[in-house]
C-alpha positions in Angstrom: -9.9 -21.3 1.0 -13.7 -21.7 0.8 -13.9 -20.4 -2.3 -12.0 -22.8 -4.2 -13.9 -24.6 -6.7 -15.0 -28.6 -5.8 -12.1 -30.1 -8.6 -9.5 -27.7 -6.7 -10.1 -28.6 -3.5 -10.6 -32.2 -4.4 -6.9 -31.7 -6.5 -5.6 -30.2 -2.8 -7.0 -32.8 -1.0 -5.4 -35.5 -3.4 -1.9 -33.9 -3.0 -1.8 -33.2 0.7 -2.9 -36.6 1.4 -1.1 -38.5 -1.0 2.2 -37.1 -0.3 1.6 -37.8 3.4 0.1 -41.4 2.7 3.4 -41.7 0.3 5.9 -40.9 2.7 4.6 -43.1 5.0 4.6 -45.8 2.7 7.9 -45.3 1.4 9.2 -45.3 4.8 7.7 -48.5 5.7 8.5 -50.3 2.6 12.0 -49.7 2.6 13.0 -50.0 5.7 14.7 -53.6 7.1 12.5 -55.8 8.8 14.8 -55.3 11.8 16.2 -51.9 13.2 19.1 -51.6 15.3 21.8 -49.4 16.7 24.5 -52.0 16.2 26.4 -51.2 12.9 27.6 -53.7 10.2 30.7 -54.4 8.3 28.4 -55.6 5.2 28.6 -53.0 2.3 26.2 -52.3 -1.0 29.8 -53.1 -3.3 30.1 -50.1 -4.4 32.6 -47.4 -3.7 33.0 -43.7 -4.4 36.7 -42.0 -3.9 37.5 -44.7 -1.7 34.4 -43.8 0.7 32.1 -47.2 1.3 28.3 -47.3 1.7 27.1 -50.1 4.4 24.4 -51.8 4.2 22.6 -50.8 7.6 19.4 -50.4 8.5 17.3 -46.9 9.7 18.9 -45.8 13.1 16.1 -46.6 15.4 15.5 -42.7 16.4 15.5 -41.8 13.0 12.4 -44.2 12.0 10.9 -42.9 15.2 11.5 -39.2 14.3 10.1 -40.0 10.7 7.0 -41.9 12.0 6.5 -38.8 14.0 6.5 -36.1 11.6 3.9 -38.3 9.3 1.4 -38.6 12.7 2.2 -34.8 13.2 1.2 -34.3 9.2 -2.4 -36.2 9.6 -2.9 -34.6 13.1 -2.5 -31.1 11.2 -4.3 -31.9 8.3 -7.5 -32.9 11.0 -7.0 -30.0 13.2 -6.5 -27.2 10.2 -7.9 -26.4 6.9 -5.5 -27.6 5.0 -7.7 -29.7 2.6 -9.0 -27.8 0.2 -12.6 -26.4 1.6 -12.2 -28.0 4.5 -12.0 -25.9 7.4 -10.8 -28.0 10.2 -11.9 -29.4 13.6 -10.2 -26.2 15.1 -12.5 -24.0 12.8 -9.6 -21.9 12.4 -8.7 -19.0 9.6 -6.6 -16.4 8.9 -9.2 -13.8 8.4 -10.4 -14.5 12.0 -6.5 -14.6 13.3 -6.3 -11.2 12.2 -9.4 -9.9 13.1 -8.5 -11.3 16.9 -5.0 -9.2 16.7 -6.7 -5.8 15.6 -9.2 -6.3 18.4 -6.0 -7.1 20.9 -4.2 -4.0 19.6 -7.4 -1.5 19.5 -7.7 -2.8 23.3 -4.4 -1.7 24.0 -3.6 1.1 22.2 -6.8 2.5 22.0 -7.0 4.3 25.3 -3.3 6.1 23.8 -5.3 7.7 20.6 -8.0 8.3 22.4 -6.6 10.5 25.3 -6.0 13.3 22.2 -9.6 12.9 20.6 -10.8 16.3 22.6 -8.3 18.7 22.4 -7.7 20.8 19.2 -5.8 20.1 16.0 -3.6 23.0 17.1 -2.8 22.1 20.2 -1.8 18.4 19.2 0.2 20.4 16.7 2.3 21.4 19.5 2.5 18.5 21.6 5.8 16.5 21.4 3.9 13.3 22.6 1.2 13.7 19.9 3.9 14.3 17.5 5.8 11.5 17.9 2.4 9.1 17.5 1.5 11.1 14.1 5.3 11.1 12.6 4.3 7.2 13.3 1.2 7.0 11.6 2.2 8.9 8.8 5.6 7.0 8.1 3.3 3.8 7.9 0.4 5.0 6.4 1.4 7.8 4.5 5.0 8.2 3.4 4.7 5.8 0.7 3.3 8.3 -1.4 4.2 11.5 0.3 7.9 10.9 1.1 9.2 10.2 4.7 10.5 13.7 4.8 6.4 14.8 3.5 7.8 16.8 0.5 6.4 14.4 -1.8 7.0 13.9 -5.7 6.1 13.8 -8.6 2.3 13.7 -8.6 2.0 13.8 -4.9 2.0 17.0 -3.2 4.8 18.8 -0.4 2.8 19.0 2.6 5.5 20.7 4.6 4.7 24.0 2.4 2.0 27.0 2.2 0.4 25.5 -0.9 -2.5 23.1 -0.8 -5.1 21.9 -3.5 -7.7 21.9 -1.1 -6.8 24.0 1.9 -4.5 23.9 4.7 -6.9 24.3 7.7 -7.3 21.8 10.5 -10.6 21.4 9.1 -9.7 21.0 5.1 -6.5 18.7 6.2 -9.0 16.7 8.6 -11.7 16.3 5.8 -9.0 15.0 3.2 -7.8 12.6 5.6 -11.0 11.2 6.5 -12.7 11.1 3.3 -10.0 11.5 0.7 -10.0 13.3 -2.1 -10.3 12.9 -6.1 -8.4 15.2 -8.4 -9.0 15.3 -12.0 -7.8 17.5 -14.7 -10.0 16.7 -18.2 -8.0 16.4 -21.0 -7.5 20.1 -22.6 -9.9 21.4 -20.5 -13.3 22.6 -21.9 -12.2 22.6 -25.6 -12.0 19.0 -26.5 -11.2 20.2 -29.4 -8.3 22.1 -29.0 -5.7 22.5 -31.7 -1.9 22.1 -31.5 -1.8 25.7 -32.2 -4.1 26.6 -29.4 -2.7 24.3 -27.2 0.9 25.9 -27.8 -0.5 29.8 -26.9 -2.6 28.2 -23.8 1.1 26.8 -22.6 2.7 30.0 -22.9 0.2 31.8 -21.3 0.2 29.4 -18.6 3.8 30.1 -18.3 2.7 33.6 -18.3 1.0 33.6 -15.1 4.8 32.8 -13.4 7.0 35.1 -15.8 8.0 32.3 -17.2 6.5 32.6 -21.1 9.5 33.3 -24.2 6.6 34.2 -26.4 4.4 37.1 -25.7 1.8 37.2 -28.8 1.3 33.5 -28.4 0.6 34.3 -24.3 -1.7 36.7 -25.3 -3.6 34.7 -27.6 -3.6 31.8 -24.9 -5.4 34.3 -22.5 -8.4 34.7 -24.5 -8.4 30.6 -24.7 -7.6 29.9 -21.0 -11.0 32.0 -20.5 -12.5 29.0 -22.6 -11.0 26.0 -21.3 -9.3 26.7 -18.2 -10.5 29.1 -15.9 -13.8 27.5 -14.8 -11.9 25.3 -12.7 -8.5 27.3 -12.3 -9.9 31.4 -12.5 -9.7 34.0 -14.4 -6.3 34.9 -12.7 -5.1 31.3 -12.5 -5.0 31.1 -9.1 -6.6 27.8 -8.6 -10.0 27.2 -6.4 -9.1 25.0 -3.3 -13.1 23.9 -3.7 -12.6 21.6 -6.7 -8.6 20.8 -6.1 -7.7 23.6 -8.9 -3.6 24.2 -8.3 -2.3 27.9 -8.2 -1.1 28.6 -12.2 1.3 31.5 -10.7 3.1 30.3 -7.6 5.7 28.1 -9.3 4.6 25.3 -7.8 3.7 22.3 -10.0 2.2 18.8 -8.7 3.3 17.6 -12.4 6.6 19.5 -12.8 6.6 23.1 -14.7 8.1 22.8 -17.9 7.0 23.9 -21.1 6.9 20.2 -22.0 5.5 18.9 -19.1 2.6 21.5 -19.0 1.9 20.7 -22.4 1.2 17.4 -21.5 -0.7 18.1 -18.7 -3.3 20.2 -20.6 -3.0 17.6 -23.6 -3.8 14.5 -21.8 -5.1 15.6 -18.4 -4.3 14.5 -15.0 -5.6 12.0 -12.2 -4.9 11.9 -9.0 -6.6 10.0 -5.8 -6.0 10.6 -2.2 -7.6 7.1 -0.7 -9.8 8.2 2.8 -8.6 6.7 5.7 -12.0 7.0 8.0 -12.4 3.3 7.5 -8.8 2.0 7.9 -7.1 4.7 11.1 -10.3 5.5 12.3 -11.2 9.2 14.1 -9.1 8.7 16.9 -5.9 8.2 14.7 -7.0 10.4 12.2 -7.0 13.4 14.2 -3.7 13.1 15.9 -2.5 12.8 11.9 -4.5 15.4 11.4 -2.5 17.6 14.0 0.8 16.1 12.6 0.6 17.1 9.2 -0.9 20.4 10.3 2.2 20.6 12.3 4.5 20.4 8.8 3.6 23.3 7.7 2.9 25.5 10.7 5.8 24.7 13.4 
């Protein structure tokens, strides 16, 4: 809370303590100048459904249990940083809490990661043990986006398959892990200034490339403009180039879905896609075993 502005920590301040200083009060000024366990027989004179309220004083151990939770309240407020920038005798945050707790857990678990850091991405590939530890790394760290099953969705890719944007070695799967990756598909391509017509025969050449196209003069027409626009990144065949994240036109596979429509729109609007690196949050030692699990998906 250090960062809180001097009228929002004095606001803090004001509330904490004058809800702690007002129950206190409140206690004390409505209580009878006597307490006592012994019960009366005098009543307030009113009645409800034939049910009486007495007029009786706190029970002794509830003015004592009250008492105690407003000491407990100002012996908090001392020992913790409750008012506003205040950080408390104790010193105490939840920044350092957690910091204290990853340092715990890389003590303990880190010898576990680290007994896989020197053998091959292969050979974790094939290790039930190792296995077990990546299928948990990736269902917490990366199932979200890819699917607990790893066949992803829309926009995120199936990595239990033979297709991959940038390559399915140990090496290429280790380097997106560690680094991520950044995908992007400009808006129609090269030809900002692509027509609807041209953008119509690029589609069903596109479609083309997986025998998919109901229009063969507009296909071929759209060959001479995927030249233009698209196959810098994608080549001349449409095959994709794993260097720059370019998908395969001709495999049927489609990141975006493959219909007419859906193509259209990809090439009209472009895509974006970002694969965050995980270097700084797993670390190597967890990386590679997820390296050798995800390797495993598509090789076992």
């Amino acid at each position: 809370m250090s960062d809180l502005s001097t009228f929002w920590s004095l606001w803090i301040s004001v509330i904490v303590l004058g809800s702690i200083f007002g129950c206190a009060w409140l206690l004390f000024a409505t209580r009878k100048s006597q307490t006592t366990n012994t019960e009366t027989d005098k009543t307030m004179g009113h009645a409800f459904d034939g049910i009486e309220e007495y007029d009786n004083p706190l029970p002794k151990w509830w003015l004592y249990m009250f008492t105690a939770t407003i000491v407990f309240g100002i012996a908090y407020v001392i020992l913790y940083p409750t008012l506003g920038n205040m950080t408390g005798a104790f010193g105490w945050t939840s920044a350092n809490q957690w910091e204290k707790e990853v340092q715990e857990a890389k003590q303990k678990y880190g010898p576990i990661f680290a007994k896989f850091a020197n053998r091959s991405v292969e050979d974790i590939s094939k290790d039930p043990a190792a296995l077990e530890i990546g299928q948990r790394l990736f269902a917490n760290n990366c199932a979200i986006c890819h699917g607990s099953t790893a066949k992803g969705g829309y926009g995120f890719p199936n990595l239990t398959d033979d297709d991959w944007l940038y390559g399915g070695t140990p090496d290429a799967i280790k380097h997106t892990l560690t680094n991520g990756r950044m995908g992007v598909m400009p808006a129609k391509g090269l030809m900002p200034n692509m027509t609807d017509a041209q953008l119509n025969d690029i589609v069903n050449h596109v479609l083309s490339l997986s025998n998919r196209s109901d229009d063969e003069k507009s296909a071929g027409r759209g060959s001479q403009l995927f030249a233009q626009a698209c196959a810098a990144c994608h080549g001349a065949d449409g095959k994709g180039m794993q260097a720059l994240g370019a998908p395969n036109l001709t495999d049927g596979v489609w990141l975006y879905g493959g219909s007419k429509q859906q193509i259209k729109y990809t090439i009209a609007n472009g895509r974006g896609g970002v694969m965050p690196a995980q270097k700084d949050f797993l670390g190597e030692d967890k990386v590679h075993i997820l390296t050798g699990y995800v390797y495993s998906l598509s090789n076992n």
